[in-house]
C-alpha positions as CSV (number, residue, x, y, z in Angstrom):
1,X,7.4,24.7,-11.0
2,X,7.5,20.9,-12.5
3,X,7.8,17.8,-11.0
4,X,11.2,15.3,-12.8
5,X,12.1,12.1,-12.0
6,X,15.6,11.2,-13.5
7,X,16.8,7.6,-14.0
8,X,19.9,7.2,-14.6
9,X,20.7,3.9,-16.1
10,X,24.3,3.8,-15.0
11,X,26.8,2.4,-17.7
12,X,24.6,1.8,-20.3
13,X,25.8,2.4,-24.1
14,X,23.5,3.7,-27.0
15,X,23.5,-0.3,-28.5
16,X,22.3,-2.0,-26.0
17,X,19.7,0.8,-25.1
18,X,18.5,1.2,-28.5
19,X,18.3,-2.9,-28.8
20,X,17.2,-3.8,-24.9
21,X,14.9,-1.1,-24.0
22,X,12.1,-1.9,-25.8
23,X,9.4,-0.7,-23.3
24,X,11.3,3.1,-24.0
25,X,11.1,2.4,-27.8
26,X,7.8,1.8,-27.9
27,X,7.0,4.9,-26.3
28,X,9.1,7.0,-28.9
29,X,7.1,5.3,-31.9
30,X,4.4,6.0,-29.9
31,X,4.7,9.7,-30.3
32,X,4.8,9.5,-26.0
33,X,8.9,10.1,-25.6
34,X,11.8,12.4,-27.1
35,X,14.5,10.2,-27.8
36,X,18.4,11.9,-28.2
37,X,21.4,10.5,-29.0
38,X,24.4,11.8,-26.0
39,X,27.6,11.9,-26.9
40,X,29.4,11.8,-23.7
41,X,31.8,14.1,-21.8
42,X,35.4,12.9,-20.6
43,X,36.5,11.5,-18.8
44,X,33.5,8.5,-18.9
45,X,33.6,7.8,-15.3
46,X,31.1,7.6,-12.9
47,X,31.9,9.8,-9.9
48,X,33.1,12.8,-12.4
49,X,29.8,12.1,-14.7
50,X,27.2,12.7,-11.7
51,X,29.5,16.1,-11.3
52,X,29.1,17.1,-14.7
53,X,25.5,15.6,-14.8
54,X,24.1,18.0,-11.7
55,X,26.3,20.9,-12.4
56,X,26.3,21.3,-16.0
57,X,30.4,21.8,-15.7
58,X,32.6,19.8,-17.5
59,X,35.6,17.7,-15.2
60,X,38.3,20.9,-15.8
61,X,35.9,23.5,-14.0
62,X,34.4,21.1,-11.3
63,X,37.8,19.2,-10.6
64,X,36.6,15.7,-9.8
65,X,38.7,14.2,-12.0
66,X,38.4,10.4,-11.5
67,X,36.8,8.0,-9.3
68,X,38.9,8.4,-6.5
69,X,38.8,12.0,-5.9
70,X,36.6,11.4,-2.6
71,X,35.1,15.2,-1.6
72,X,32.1,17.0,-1.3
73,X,30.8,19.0,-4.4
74,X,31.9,22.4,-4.0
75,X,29.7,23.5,-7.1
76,X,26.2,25.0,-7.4
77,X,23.9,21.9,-8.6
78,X,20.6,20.8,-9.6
79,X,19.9,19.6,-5.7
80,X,21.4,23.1,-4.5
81,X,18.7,25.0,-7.2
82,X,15.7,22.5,-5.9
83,X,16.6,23.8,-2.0
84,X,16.9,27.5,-3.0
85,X,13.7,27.5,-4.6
86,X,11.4,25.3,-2.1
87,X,11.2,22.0,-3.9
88,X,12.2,19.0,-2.3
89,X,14.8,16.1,-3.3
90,X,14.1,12.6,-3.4
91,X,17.6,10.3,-4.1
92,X,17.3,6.5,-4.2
93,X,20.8,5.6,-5.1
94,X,24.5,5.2,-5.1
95,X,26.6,6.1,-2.1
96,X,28.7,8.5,-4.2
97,X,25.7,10.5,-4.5
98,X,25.6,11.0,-1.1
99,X,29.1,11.7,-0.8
100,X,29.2,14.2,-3.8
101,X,26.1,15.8,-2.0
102,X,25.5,15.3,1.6
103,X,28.2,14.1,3.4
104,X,31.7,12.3,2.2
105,X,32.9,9.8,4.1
106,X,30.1,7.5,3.4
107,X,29.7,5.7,6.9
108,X,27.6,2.5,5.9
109,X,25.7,2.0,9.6
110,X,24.5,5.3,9.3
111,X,24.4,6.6,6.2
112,X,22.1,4.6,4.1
113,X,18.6,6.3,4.7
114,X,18.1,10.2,5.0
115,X,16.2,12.0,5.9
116,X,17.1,15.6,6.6
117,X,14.8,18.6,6.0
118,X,18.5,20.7,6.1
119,X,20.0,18.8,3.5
120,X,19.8,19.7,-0.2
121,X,18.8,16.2,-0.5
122,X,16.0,15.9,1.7
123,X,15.1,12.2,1.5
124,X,17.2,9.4,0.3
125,X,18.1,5.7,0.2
126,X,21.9,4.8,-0.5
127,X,23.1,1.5,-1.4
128,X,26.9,1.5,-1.3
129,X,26.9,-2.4,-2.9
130,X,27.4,-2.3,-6.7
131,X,25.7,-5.6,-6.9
132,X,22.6,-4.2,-4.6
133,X,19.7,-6.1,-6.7
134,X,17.8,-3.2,-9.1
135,X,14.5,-4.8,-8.6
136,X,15.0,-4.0,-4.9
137,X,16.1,-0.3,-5.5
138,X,12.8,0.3,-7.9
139,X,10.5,-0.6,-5.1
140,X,12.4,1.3,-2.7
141,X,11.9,4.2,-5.0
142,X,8.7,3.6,-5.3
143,X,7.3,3.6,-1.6
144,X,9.7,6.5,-1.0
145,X,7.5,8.7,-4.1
146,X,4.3,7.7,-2.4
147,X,5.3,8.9,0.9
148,X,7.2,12.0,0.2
149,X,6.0,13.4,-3.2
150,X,9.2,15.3,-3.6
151,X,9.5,17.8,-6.2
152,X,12.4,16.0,-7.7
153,X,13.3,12.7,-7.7
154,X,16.8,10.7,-8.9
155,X,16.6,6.5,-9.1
156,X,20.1,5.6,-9.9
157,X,20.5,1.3,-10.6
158,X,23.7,-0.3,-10.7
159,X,23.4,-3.4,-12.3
160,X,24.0,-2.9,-15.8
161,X,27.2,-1.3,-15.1
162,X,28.1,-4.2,-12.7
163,X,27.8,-6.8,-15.4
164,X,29.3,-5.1,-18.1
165,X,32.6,-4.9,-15.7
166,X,32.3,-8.1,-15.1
167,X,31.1,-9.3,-18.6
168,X,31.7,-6.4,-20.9
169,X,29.0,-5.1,-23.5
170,X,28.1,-7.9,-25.7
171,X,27.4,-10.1,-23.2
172,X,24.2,-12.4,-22.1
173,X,24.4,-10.8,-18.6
174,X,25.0,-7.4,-19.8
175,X,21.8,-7.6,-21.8
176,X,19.8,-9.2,-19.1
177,X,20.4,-6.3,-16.5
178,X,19.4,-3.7,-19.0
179,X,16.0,-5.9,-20.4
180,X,15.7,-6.4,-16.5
181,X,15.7,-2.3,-16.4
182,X,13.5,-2.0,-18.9
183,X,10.9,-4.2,-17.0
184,X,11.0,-2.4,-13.9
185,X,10.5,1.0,-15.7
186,X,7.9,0.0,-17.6
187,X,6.0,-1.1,-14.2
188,X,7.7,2.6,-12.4
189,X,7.3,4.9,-15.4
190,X,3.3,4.7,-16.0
191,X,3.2,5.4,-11.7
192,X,5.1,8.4,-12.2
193,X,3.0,9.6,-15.1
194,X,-0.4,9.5,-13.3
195,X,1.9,11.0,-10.2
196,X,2.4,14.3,-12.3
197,X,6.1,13.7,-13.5
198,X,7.9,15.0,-16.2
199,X,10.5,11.5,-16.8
200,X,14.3,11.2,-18.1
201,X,15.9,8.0,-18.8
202,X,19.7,8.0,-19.9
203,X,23.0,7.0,-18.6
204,X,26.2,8.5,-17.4
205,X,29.0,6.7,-19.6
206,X,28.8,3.6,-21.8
207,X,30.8,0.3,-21.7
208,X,33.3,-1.8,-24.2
209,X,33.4,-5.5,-25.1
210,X,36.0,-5.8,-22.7
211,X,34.3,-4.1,-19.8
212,X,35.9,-0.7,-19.8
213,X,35.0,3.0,-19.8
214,X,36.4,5.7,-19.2
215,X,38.5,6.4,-22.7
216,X,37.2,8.2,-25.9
217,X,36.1,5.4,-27.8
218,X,32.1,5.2,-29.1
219,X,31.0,2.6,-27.1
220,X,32.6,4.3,-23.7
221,X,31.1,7.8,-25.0
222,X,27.6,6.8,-26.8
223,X,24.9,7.0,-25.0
224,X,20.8,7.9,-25.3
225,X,18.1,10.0,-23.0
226,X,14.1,9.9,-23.3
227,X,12.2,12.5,-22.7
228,X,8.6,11.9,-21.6
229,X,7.3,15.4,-21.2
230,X,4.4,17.2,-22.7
231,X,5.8,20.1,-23.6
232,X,9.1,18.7,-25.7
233,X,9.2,17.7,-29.7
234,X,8.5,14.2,-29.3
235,X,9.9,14.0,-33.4
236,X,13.2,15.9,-32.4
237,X,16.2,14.3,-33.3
238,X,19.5,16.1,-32.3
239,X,22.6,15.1,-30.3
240,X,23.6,16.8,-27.2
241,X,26.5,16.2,-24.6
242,X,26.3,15.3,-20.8
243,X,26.4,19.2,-20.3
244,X,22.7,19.7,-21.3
245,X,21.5,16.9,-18.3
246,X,21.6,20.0,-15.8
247,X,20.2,22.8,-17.7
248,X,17.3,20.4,-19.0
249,X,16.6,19.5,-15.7
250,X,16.3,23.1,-14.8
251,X,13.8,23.6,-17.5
252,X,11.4,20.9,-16.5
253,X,11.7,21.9,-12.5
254,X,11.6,25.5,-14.0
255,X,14.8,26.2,-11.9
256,X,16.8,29.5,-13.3
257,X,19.7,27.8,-13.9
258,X,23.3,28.7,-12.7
259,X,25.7,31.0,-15.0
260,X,28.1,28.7,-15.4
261,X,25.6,26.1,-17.3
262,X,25.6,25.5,-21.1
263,X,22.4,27.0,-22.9
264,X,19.9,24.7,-23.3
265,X,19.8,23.2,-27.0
266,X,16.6,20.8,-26.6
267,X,13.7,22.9,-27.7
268,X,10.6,23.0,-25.8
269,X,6.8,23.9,-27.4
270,X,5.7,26.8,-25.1
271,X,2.1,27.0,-24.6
């Protein structure tokens, strides 16, 4: 078994990655990080994306169809493999999480920290504030790794999303939140490196000039994931879809995964 940390960097298109996290960069020209293009599933919305992300099902098998459908997942996901299989969860993120996951209404006064050894989710922080600052959610994350070394671990910002609704894409402020990202994982990622982690950056969705998503065009779709493990083709350079998150995540936990999931098309060097 393996030990992944997934960031998901919600909202963020390949542009502003490619051009704002330079930390990431580095560590693909430094031979340390797989970097792959994503082109996105549909709808690019949030609350169907993390479907799709921890199922490996695309929106007309798993059924949440937009933001608003409000319900438990009634799929088999990553979380749901982890619990099977005796590794433990760790969540730091937002309340729709915890809704798909553990328990929909999200009831603010009570909801916000878990901890649950019955849950699939064993231990978790939810912030149900899109504006909730990122710096704060990092170092939540990061006391929460020291003091439950779970097996796998999801840190889920907000921010960059936030602003590019507010700002769209080629904004200042949309900018800022991701270089802001990209300073706070380059303090978190090294910590999780000497913790024994396996790492994957990428986002759910993208974002337009004019602050939209959730339609087909490249800036909505486009997206990118790294890769810090030692076992992947740090040279590899191949596109995949927002299918591959869950069965790539199975293959660094070494989870079976579920029949329903896409074959995995990132190669891996056996040893």
């Amino acid at each position: 078994m393996g030990r992944l940390a997934f960031i998901l960097l919600d909202g963020l298109n390949y542009e502003t990655a490619q051009n704002s996290l330079g930390y990431l960069e580095h560590l693909v020209e430094s031979k340390k990080c797989a970097k792959l293009h994503v082109h996105g599933e549909l709808p690019s919305l949030s609350r169907p994306m993390y479907e799709t992300i921890f199922t490996g099902l695309p929106v007309s098998q798993h059924q949440i169809t937009n933001n608003y459908v409000n319900r438990l997942s009634n799929q088999t996901s990553v979380f749901d493999l982890c619990a099977t299989a005796g590794l433990t969860s760790l969540a730091v993120a937002y309340h729709w999480i915890s809704e798909l996951y553990i328990g929909t209404p999200f009831h603010p006064m009570k909801d916000i920290i878990l901890h649950d050894d019955s849950k699939k989710i064993q231990n978790g922080f939810f912030y149900y504030e899109d504006t909730f600052p990122d710096s704060h959610l990092y170092s939540i994350a990061y006391q929460m790794i020291e003091k439950y070394h779970s097996d796998f671990v999801f840190i889920h910002p907000m921010n960059i999303d936030y602003n590019g609704h507010l700002y769209g894409s080629k904004s200042k402020e949309y900018h800022v939140a991701t270089m802001n990202n990209n300073l706070y994982l380059s303090t978190l990622i090294p910590f999780l490196v000497e913790k024994g982690y396996s790492i994957i950056v990428a986002s759910d969705h993208g974002m337009d000039e004019l602050g939209l998503h959730g339609g087909n065009s490249l800036l909505q779709r486009e997206s990118l994931m790294y890769v810090i493990d030692d076992k992947i083709n740090k040279d590899m350079s191949m596109t995949i879809n927002t299918l591959q998150y869950a069965p790539l995540m199975c293959k660094i936990l070494g989870l079976k995964p579920t029949k329903d999931m896409a074959e995995l098309e990132v190669k891996f060097n056996e040893k």
